[in-house]
C-alpha positions in Angstrom: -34.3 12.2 -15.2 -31.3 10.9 -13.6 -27.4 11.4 -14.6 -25.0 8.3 -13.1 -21.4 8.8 -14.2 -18.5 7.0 -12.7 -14.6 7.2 -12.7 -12.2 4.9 -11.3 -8.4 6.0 -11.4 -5.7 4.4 -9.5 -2.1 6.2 -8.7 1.6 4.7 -8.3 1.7 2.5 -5.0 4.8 3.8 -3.2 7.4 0.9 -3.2 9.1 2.6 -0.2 7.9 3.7 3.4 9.9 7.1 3.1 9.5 9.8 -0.4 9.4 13.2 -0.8 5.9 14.4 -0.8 6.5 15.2 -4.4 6.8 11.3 -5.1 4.0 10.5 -3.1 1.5 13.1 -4.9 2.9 12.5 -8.5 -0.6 11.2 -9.0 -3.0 14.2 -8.6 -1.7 16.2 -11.8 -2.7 12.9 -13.4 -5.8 12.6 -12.0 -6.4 16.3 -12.6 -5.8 16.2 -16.1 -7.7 13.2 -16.9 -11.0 14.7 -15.1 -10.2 18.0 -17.1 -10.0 16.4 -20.4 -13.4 14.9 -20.2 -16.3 16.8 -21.7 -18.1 20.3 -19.8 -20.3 18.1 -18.4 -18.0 15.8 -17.0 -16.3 18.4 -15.5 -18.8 20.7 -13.9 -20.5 17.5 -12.3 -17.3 14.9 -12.1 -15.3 14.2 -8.9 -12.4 16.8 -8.5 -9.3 15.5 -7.4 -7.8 17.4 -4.1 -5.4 15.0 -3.0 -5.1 11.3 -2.2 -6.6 8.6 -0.6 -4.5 5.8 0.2 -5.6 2.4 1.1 -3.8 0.0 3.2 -4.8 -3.4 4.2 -7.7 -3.2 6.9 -7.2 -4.3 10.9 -4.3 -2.1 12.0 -4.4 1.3 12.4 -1.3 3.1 9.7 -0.1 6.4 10.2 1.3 9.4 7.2 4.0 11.7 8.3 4.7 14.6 6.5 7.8 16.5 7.9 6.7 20.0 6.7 8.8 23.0 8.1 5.9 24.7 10.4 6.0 21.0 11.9 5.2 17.4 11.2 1.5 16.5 9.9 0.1 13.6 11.1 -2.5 11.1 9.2 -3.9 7.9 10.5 -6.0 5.8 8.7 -10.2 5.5 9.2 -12.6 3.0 10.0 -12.4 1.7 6.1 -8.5 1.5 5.9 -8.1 5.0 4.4 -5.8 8.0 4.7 -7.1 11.0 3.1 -4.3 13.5 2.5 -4.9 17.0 0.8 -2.3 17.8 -2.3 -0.3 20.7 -1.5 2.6 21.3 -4.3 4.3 23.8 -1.6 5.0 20.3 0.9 6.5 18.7 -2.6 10.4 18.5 -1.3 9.4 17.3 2.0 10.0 13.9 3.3 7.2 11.9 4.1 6.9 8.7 6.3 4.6 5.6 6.0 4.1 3.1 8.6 3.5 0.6 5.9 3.0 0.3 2.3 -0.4 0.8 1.3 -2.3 -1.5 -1.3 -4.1 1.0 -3.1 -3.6 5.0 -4.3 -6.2 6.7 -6.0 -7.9 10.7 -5.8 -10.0 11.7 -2.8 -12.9 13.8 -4.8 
């Protein structure tokens, strides 16, 4: 017997290159909830949403900044385009710096 499920969310593209981390993350509750609201199943098997992946437009490397106060946490983007950042609601009134807008926001699971 086999079990296929799939799920496809997508977040709120930043329209700016510097947000609190707050802004940036508004997603993952979102993503959270939706997984949680699906049946037991669903949620013992499903994806679990710890943080973001955000897509930018492939060829050039980007890099995430978040200015955190034990020091600045750096991202950069891999071989597919991505940066996967982890959600931490303790970062959310930090500022956070993109080197470009990305195209696409959705849950790293």
């Amino acid at each position: 017997m086999k079990f296929q499920a799939s799920v496809s969310m997508t977040g709120r593209v930043p329209k700016k290159t510097h947000l609190t981390y707050a802004e940036l993350t508004a997603s993952v509750p979102a993503f959270q909830q939706v997984i949680a609201s699906q049946g037991v199943l669903a949620r013992m098997l499903g994806p679990k949403a710890k943080g973001l992946e955000i897509d930018f437009e492939p060829g050039a490397t980007q890099t995430l900044i978040v200015h955190a106060p034990e020091g600045d946490k750096r991202y950069w983007t891999d071989a597919k385009g991505a940066i996967h950042l982890p959600y931490d609601p303790a970062l959310n009134a930090v500022q956070v710096e993109l080197s470009a807008l990305p195209k696409e926001v959705g849950p790293d699971v």
